[in-house]
N, C-alpha and C positions, 0 to 999 in steps of 0.2 A: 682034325678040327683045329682052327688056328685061331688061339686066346685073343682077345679084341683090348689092345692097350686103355687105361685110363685117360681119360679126356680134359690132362691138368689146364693145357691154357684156358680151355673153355669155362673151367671153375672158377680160374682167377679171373676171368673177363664177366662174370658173374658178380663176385665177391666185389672185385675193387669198386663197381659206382658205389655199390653199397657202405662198403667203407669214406666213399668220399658224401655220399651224402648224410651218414652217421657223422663226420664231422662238421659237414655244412651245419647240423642240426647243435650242435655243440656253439659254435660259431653264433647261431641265433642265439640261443639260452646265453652265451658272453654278453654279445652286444643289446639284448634285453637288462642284463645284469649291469653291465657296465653304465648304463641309463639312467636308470635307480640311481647307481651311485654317483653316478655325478651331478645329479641333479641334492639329492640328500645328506651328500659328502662332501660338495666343493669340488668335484673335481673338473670343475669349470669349464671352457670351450674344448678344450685338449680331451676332457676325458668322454663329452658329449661328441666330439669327432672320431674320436676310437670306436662308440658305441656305433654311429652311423655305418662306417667304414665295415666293422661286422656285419651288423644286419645285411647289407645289400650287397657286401661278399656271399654272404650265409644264400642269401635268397638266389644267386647268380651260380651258386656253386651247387646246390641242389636241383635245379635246368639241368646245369652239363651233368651231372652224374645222373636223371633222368633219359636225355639224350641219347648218352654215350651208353646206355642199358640200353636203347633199343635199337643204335646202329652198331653195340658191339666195338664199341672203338675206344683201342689203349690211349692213342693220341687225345681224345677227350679228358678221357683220366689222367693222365701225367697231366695235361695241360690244367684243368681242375684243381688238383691237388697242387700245382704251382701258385692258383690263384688264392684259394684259401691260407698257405704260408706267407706269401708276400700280406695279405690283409692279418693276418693273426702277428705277422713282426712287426709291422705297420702300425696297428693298433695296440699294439703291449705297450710299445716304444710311446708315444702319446701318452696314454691312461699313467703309463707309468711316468712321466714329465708332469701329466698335470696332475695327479694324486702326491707323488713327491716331491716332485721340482725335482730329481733326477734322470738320466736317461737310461735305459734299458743298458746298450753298450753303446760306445761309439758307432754311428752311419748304423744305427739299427731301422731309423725312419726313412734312410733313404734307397735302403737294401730294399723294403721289406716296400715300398711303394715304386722304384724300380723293377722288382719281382715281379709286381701287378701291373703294370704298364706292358712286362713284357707278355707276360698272362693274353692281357686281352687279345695283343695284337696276336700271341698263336692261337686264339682262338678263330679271331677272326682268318686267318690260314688255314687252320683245320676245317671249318665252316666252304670256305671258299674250295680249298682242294676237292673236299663231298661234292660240293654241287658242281662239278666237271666232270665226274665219273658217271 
């Protein structure tokens, strides 16, 4: 009889939407939070664009990790997980200029919304490659 190996990539390609939509969902409760505060803290148009920026990362990044659970697709997931970093540096960077008047780090805002520009566009290449096969 010949032992039948464990079936790791299939776990991880389980696991990972999962994980990226547990952080979508983190991402929401931010940019909920960050809402609040800037609206009851001052943390004026900068921290009211962090919070937007969340949300509809949050909302955009829970899709693709729905998606990519039922076409099974890493490319989803990296690309996901790209999106949700580029909107989480994006948005600190903001929140954090307009709650302290300082910046996250230097080129943090322009890292972290470059990151999401590049995001969408492989999404929309992951998306496109799918529909040719």
């Amino acid at each position: 009889m010949t032992k039948e190996l464990p079936r790791a990539p299939e776990a991880v390609l389980n696991r990972a939407p999962a994980l990226l939509a547990a952080s979508a969902a983190l991402m929401g409760a931010g940019g909920v939070a960050l809402a609040a505060l800037a609206t009851h803290r001052n943390g004026g148009e900068l921290g009211r664009t962090a919070a937007l920026f969340l949300l509809l990362h949050a909302a955009a990044c829970l899709g693709v990790a729905a998606h990519a659970r039922i076409a099974r697709s890493p490319a989803l997931v990296a690309v996901g997980f790209a999106l949700a970093a580029g909107a989480t540096l994006f948005a600190a960077d903001l929140a954090t200029s307009g709650f302290t008047g300082e910046r996250l780090f230097p080129f943090a805002a322009p890292i972290g919304g470059s990151t999401m520009i590049l995001a969408w566009a492989a999404l929309a290449a992951v998306f496109a490659l799918a529909a040719r096969r």
